[in-house]
C-alpha positions as CSV (number, residue, x, y, z in Angstrom):
1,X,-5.7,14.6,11.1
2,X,-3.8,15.5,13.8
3,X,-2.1,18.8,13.9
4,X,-3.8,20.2,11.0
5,X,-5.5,23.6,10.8
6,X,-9.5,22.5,10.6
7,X,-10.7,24.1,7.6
8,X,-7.3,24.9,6.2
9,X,-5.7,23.6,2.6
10,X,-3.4,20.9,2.5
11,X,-1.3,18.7,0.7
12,X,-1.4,15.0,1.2
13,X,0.4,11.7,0.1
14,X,-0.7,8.4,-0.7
15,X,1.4,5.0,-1.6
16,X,0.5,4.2,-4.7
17,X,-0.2,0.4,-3.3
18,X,-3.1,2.4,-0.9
19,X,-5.2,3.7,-3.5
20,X,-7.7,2.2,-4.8
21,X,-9.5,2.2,-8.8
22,X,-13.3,2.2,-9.1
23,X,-15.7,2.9,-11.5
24,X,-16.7,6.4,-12.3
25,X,-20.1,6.0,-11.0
26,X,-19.1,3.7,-8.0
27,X,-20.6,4.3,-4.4
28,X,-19.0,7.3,-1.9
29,X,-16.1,9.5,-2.4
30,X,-13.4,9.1,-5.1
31,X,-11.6,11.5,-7.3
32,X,-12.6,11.5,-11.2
33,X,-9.8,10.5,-13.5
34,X,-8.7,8.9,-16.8
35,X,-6.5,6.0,-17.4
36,X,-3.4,7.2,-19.4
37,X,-1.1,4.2,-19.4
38,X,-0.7,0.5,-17.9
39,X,2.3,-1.6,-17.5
40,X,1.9,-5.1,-16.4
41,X,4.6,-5.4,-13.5
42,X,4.3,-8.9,-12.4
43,X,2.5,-9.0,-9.1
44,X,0.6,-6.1,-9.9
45,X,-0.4,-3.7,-12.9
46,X,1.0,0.0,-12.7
47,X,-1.1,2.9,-13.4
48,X,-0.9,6.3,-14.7
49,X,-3.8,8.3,-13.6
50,X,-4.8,12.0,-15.3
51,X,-6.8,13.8,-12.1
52,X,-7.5,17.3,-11.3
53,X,-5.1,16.8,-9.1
54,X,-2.4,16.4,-11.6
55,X,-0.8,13.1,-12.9
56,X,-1.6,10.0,-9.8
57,X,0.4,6.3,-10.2
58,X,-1.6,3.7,-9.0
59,X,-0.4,0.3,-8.4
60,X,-3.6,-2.2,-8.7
61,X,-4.3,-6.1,-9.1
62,X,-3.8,-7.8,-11.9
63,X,-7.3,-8.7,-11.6
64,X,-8.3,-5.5,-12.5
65,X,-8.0,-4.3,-16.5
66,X,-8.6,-0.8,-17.5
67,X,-7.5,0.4,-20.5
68,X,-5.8,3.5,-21.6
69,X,-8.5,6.2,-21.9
70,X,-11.2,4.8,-19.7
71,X,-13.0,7.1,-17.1
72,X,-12.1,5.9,-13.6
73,X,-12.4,7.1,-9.8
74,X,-9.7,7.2,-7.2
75,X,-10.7,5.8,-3.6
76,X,-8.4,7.0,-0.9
77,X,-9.1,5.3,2.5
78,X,-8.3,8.6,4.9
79,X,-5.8,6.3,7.6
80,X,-3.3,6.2,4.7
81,X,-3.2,9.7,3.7
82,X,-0.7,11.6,4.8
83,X,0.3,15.5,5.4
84,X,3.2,16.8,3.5
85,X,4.6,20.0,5.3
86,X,5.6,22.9,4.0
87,X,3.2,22.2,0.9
């Protein structure tokens, strides 16, 4: 990313519409978590996420149905992550 120390730590942000829910033993890079809590919210089911990188809401389709305490991964597609500075 632009304007980033290479090799330095960072904080990052992603939309909760920009992230994406996979199986634990999907294909390429995703973040383990567990499925705390769903809420059917019309259009679209919302998510709470436990990760090692602390509590993540998700918004997903509702063609998509995980249930509370199933293992899942977290896909992040890089052009929608963004810096947070000062973090």
């Amino acid at each position: 990313m632009p304007g980033l120390d290479a090799g330095g730590a960072t904080r990052l942000m992603a939309r909760p519409e920009q992230i994406d829910i996979v199986a634990p033993d999907a294909d390429g890079v995703h973040l383990p978590g567990k499925i705390l809590s769903r809420y059917f919210n019309g259009g679209h089911m919302d998510y709470r996420i436990a990760s090692d990188a602390g509590e993540i809401a998700v918004h997903a389709s509702t063609a998509q149905d995980w249930a509370p305490g199933t293992a899942v991964g977290l896909r992040f597609d890089p052009d929608r992550l963004w810096p947070l500075e000062g973090a």
